[in-house]
DSSP file (Angstrom, degrees, kcal/mol; ACC not computed):
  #  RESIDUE AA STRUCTURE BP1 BP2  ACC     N-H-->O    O-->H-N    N-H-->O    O-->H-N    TCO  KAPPA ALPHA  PHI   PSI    X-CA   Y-CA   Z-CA
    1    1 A X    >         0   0    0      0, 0.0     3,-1.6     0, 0.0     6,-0.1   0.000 360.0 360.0 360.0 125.4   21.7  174.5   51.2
    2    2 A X  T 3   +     0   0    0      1,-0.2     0, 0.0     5,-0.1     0, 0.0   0.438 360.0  37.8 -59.7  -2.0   24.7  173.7   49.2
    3    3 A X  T 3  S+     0   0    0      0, 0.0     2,-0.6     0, 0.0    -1,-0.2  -0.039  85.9 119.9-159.3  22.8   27.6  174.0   51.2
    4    4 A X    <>  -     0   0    0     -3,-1.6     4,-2.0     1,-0.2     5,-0.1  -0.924  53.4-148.0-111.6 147.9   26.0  172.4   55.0
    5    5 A X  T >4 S+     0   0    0     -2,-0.6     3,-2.3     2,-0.3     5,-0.2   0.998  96.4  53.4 -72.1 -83.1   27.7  169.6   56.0
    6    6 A X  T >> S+     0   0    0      1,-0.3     3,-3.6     2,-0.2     4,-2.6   0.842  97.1  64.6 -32.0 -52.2   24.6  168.2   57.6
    7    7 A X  H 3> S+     0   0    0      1,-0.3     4,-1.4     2,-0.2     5,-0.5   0.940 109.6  42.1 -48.4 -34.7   22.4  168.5   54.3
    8    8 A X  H << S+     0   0    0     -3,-2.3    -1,-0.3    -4,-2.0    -2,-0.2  -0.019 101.5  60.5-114.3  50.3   24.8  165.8   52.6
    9    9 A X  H <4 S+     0   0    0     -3,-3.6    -1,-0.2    -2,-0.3     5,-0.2   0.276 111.8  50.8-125.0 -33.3   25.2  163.4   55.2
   10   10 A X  H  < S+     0   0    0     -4,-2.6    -2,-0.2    -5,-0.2    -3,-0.1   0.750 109.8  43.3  14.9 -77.2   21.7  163.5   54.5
   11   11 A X  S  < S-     0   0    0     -4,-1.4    -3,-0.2    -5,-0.1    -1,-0.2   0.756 114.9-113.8 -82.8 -41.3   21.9  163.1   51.1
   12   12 A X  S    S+     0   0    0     -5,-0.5    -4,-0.1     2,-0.1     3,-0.1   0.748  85.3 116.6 108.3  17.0   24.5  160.5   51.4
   13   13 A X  S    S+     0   0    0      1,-0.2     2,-0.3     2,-0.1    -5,-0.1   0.283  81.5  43.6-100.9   9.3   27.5  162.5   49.8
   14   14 A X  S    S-     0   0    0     -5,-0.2    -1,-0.2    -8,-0.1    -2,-0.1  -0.920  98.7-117.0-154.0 137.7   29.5  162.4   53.4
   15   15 A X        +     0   0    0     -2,-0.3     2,-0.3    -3,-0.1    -3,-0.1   0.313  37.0 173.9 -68.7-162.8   29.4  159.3   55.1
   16   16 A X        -     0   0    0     -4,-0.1     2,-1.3     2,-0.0    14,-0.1  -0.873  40.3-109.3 171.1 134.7   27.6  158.8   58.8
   17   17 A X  E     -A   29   0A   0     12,-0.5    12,-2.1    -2,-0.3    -2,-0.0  -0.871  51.6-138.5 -75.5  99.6   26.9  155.7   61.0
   18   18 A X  E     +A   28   0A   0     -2,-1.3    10,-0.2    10,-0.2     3,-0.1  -0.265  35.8 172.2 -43.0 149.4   23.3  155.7   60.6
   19   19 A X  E    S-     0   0A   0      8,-3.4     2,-0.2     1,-0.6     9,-0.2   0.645  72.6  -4.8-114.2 -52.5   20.8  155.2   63.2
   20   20 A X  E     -A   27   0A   0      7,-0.9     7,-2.9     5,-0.0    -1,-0.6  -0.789  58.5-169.8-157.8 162.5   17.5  155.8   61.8
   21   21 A X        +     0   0    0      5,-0.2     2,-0.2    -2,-0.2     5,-0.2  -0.872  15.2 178.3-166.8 152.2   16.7  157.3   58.2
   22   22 A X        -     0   0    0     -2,-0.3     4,-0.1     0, 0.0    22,-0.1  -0.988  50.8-102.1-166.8 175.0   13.0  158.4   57.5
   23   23 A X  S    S+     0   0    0      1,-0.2     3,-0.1    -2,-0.2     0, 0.0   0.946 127.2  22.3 -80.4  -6.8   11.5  159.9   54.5
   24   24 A X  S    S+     0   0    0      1,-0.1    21,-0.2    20,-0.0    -1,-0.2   0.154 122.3  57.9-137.3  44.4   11.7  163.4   56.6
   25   25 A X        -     0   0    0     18,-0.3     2,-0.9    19,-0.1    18,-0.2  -0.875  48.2-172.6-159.7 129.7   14.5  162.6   59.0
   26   26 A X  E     - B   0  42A   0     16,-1.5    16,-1.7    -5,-0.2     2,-0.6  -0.815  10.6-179.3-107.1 109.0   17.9  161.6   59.5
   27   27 A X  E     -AB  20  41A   0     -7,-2.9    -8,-3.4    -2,-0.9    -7,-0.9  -0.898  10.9-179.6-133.7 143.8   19.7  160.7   62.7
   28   28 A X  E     -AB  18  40A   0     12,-2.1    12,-5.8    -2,-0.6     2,-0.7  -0.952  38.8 -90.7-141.2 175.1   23.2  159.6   63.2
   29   29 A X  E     -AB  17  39A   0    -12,-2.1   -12,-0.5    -2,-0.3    10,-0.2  -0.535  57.3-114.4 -60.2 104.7   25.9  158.6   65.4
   30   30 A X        -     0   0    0      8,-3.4     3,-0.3    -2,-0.7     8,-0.1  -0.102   9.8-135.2 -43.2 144.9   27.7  161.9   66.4
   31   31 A X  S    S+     0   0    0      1,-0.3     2,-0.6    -3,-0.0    -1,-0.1   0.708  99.2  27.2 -91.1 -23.1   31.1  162.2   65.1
   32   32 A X  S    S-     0   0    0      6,-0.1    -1,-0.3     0, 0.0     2,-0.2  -0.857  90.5-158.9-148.5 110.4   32.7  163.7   68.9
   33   33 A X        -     0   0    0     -2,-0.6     3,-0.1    -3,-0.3     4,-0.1  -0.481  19.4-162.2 -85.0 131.7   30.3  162.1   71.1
   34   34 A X  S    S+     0   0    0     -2,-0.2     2,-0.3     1,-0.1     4,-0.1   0.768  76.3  27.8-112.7 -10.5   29.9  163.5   74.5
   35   35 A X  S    S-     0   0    0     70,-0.1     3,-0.1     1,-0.0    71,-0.1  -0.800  96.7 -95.2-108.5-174.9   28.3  160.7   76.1
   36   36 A X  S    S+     0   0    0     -2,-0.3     2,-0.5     1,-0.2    70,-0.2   0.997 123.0  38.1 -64.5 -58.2   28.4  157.0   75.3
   37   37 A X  E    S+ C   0 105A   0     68,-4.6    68,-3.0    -3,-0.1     2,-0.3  -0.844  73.1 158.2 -95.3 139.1   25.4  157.4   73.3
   38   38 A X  E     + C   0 104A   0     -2,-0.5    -8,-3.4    66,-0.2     2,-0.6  -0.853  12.5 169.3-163.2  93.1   25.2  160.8   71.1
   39   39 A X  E     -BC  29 103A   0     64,-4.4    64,-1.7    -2,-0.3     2,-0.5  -0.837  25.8-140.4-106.4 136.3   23.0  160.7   68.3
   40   40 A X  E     -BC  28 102A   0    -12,-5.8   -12,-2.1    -2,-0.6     2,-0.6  -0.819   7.5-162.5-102.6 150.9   21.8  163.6   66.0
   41   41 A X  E     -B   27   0A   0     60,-2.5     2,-0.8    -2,-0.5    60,-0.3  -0.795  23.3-178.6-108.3 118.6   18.2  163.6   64.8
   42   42 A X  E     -B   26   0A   0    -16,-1.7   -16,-1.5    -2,-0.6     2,-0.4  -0.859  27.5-119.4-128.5 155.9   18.0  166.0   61.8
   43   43 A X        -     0   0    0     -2,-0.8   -18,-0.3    56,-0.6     4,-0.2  -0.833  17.3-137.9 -69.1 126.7   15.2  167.4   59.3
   44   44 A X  S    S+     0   0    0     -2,-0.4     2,-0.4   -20,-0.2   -19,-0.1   0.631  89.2  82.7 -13.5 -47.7   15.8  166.6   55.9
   45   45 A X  S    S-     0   0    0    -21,-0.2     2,-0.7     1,-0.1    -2,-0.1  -0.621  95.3-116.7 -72.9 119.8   14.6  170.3   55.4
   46   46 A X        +     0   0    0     -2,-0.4     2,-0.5    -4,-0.1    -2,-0.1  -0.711  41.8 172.6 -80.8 118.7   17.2  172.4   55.9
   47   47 A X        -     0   0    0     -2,-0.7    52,-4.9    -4,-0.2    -4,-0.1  -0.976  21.7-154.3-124.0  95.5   16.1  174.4   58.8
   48   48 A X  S    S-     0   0    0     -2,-0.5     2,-0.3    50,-0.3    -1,-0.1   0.994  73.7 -20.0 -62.5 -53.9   19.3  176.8   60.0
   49   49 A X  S >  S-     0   0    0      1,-0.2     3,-1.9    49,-0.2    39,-0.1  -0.960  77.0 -88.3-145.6 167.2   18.0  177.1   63.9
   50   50 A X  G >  S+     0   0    0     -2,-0.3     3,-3.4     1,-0.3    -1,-0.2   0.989 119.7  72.9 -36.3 -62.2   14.5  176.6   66.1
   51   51 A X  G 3  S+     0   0    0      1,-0.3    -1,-0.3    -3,-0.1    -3,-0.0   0.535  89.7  56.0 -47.6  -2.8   13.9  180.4   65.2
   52   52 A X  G <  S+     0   0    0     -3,-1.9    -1,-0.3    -2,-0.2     2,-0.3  -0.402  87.8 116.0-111.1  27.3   13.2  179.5   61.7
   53   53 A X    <   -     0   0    0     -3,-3.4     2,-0.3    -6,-0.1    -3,-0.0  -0.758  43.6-172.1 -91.2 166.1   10.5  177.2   62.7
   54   54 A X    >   -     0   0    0     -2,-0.3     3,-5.6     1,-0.1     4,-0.2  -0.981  50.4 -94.6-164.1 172.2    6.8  177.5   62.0
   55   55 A X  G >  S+     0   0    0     -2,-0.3     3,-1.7     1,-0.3    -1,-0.1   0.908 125.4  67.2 -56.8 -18.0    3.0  176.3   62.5
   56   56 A X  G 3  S+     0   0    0      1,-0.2    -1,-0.3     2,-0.1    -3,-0.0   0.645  96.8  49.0 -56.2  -5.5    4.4  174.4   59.1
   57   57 A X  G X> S+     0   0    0     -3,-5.6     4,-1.8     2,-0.1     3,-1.2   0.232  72.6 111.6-114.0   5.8    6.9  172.3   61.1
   58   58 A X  H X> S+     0   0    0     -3,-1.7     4,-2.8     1,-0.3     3,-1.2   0.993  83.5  40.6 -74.7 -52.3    4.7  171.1   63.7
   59   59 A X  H 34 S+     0   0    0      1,-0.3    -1,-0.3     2,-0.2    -2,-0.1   0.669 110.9  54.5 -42.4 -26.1    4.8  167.4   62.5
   60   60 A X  H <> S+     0   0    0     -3,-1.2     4,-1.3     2,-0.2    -1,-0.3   0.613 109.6  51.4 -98.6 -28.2    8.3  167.3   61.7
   61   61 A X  H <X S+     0   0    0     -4,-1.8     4,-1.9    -3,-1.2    -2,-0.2   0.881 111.9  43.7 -64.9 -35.7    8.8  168.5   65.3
   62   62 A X  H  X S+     0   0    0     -4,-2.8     4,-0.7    -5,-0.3    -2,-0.2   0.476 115.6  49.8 -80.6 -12.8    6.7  165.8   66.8
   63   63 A X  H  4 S+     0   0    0     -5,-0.4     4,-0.4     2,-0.2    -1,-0.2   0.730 106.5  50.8 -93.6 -30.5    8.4  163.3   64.4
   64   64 A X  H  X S+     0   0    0     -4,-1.3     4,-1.5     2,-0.2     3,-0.4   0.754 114.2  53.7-108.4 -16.9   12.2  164.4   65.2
   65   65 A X  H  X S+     0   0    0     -4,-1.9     4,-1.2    -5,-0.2     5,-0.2   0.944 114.3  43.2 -71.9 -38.4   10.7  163.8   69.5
   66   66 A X  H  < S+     0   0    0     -4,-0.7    -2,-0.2     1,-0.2    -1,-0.2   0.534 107.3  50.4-106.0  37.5    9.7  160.6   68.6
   67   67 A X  H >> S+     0   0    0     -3,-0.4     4,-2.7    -4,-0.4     3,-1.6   0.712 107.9  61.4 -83.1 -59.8   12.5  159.4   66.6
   68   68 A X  H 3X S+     0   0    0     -4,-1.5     4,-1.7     1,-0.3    -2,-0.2   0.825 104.1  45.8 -51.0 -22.4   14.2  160.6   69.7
   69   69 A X  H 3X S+     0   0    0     -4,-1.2     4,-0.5     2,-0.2    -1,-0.3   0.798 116.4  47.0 -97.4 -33.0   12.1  157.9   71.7
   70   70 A X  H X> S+     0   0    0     -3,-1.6     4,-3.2    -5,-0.2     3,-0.9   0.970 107.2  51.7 -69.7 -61.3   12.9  155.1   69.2
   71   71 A X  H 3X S+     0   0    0     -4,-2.7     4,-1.0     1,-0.3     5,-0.3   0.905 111.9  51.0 -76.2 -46.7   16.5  155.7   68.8
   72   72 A X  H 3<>S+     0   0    0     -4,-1.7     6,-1.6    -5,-0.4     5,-0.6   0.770 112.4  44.8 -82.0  -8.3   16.8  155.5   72.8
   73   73 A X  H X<5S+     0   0    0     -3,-0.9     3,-2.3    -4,-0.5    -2,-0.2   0.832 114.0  51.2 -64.9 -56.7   15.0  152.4   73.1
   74   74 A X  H 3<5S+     0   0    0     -4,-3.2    -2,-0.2     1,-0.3    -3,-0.2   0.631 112.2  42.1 -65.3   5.8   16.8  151.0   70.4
   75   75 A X  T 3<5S-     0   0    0     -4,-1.0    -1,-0.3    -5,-0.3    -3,-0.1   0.555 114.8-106.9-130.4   9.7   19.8  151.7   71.5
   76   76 A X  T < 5S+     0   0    0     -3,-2.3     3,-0.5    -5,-0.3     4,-0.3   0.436  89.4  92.7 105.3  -1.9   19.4  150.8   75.3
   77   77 A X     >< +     0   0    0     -5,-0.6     4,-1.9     1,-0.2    -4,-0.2   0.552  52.9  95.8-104.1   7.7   19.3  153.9   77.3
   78   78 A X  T  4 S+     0   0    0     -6,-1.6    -1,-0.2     1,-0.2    -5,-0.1   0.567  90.4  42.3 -91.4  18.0   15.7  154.6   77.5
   79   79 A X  T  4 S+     0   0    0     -3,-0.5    -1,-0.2     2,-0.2    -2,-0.1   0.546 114.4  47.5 -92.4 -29.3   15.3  153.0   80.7
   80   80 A X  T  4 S-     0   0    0      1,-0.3     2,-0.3    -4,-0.3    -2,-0.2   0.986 121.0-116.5 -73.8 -52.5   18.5  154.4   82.3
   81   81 A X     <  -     0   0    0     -4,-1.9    -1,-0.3    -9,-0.1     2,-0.2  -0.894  28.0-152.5 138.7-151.3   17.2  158.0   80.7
   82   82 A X        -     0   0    0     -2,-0.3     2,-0.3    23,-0.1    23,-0.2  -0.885  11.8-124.3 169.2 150.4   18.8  160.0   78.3
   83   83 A X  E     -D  104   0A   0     21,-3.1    21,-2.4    -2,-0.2     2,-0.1  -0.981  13.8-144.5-138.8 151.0   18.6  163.8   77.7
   84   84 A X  E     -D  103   0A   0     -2,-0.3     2,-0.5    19,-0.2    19,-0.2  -0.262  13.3-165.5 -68.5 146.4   17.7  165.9   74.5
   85   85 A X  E     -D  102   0A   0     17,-0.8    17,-2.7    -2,-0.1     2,-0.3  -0.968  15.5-174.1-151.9 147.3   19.1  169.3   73.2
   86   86 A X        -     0   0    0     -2,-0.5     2,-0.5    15,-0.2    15,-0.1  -0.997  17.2-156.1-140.3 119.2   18.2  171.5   71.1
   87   87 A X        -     0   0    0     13,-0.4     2,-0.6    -2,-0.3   -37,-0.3  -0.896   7.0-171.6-125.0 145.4   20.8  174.4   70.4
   88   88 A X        -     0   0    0     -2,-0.5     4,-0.3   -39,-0.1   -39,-0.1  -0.960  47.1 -25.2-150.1  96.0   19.9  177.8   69.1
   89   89 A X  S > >S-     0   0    0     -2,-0.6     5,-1.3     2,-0.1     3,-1.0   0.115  80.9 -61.8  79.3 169.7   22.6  180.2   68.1
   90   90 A X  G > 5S+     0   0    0      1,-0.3     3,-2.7     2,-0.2     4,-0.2   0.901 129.6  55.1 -72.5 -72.9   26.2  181.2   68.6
   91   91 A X  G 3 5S+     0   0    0      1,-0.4    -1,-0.3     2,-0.2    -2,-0.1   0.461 102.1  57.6  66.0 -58.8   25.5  182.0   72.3
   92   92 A X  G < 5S-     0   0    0     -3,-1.0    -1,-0.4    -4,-0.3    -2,-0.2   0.427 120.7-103.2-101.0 -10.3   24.1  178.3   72.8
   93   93 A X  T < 5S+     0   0    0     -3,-2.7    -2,-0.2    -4,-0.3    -3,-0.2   0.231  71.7 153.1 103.6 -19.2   27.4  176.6   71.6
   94   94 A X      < +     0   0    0     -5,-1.3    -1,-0.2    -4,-0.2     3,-0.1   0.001  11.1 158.1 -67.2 144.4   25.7  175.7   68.0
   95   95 A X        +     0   0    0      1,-0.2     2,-0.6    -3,-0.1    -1,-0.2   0.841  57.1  64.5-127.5 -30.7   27.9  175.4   65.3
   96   96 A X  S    S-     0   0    0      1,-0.1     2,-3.6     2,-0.1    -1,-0.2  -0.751  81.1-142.0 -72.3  94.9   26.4  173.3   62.4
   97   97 A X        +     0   0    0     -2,-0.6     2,-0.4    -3,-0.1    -1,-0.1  -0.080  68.9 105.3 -67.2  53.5   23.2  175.9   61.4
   98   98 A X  S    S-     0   0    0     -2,-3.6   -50,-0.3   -52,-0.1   -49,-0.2  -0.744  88.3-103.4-131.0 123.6   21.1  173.3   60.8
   99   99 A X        +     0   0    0    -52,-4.9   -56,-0.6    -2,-0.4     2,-0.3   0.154  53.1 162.0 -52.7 155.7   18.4  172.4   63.2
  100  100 A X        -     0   0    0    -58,-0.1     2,-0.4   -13,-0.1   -13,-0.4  -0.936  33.8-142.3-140.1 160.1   19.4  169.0   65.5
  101  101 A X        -     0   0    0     -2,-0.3   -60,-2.5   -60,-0.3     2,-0.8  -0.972  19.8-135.6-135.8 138.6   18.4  167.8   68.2
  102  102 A X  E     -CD  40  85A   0    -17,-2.7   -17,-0.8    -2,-0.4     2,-0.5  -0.848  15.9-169.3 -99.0  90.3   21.2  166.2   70.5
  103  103 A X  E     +CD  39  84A   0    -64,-1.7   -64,-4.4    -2,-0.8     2,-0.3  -0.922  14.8 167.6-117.4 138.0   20.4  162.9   72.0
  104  104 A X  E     +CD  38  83A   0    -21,-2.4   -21,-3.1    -2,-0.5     2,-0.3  -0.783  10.5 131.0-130.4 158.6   22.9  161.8   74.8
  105  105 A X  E     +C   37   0A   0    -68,-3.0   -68,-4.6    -2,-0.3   -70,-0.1  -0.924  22.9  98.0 167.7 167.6   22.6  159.0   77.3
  106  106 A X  S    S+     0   0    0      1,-0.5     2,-0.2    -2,-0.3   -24,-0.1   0.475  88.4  43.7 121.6  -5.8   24.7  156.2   78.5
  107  107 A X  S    S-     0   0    0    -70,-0.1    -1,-0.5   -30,-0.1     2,-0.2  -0.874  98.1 -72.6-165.5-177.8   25.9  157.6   81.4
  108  108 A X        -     0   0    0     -2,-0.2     2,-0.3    -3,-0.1   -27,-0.0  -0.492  51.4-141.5 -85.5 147.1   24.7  160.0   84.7
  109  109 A X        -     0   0    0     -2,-0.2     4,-0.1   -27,-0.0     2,-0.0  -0.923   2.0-135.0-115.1 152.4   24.0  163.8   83.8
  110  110 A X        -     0   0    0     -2,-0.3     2,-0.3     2,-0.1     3,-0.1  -0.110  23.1-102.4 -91.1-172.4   24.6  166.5   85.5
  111  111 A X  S    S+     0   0    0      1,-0.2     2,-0.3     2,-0.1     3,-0.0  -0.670  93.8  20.7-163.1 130.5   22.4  169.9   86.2
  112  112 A X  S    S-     0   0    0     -2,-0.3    -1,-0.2     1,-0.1    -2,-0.1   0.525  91.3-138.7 -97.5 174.9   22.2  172.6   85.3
  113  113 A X              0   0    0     -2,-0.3    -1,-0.1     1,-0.1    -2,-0.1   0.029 360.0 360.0 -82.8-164.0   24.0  171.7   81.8
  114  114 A X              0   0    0     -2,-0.1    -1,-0.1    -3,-0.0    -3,-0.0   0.103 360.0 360.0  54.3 360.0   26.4  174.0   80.6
């Protein structure tokens, strides 16, 4: 999609602390981080929300959880924990329509979220 902000940090036309880069995934260092660590894991495939997945994505889902499992070793929380998100629609807070997955850690979490 021409004109999301995720697809070109992606591509590499808007700049990003990388974490991890894969030949169908992208994660970076969130720009307003809500914990100490706050990475996004994205698809390469622009994918607007979970509701535009399919039995075509199952590998790319199972690649952006264990990206998630890399990134939080490698970056020290995956002992302490860490938690995932995945956000789906106006309702849900998302504002960038591309899928992400939200990994935070670095600090205590609460529950319920929100």
């Amino acid at each position: 999609m021409d004109n999301c902000i995720f697809c070109k940090i992606a591509e590499g036309k808007i700049p990003s602390k990388k974490v991890l880069e894969t030949e169908t995934l992208f994660a970076f260092h969130d720009i307003h981080p809500q914990a100490p660590v706050h990475v996004q894991i994205i698809p390469r495939e622009h994918i607007p929300t979970l509701n535009e997945l399919n039995d075509t994505h199952r590998s790319l889902a199972g690649d952006m959880l264990l990206a998630a499992k890399k990134i939080a070793r490698d970056l020290g929380v995956a002992e302490g924990g860490y938690r995932l998100v995945f956000n789906c629609g106006k309702d849900s807070g998302m504002e960038v329509y591309h899928l992400h997955l939200h990994l935070l850690g670095g600090r205590p979490m609460g529950w319920p979220p929100g």
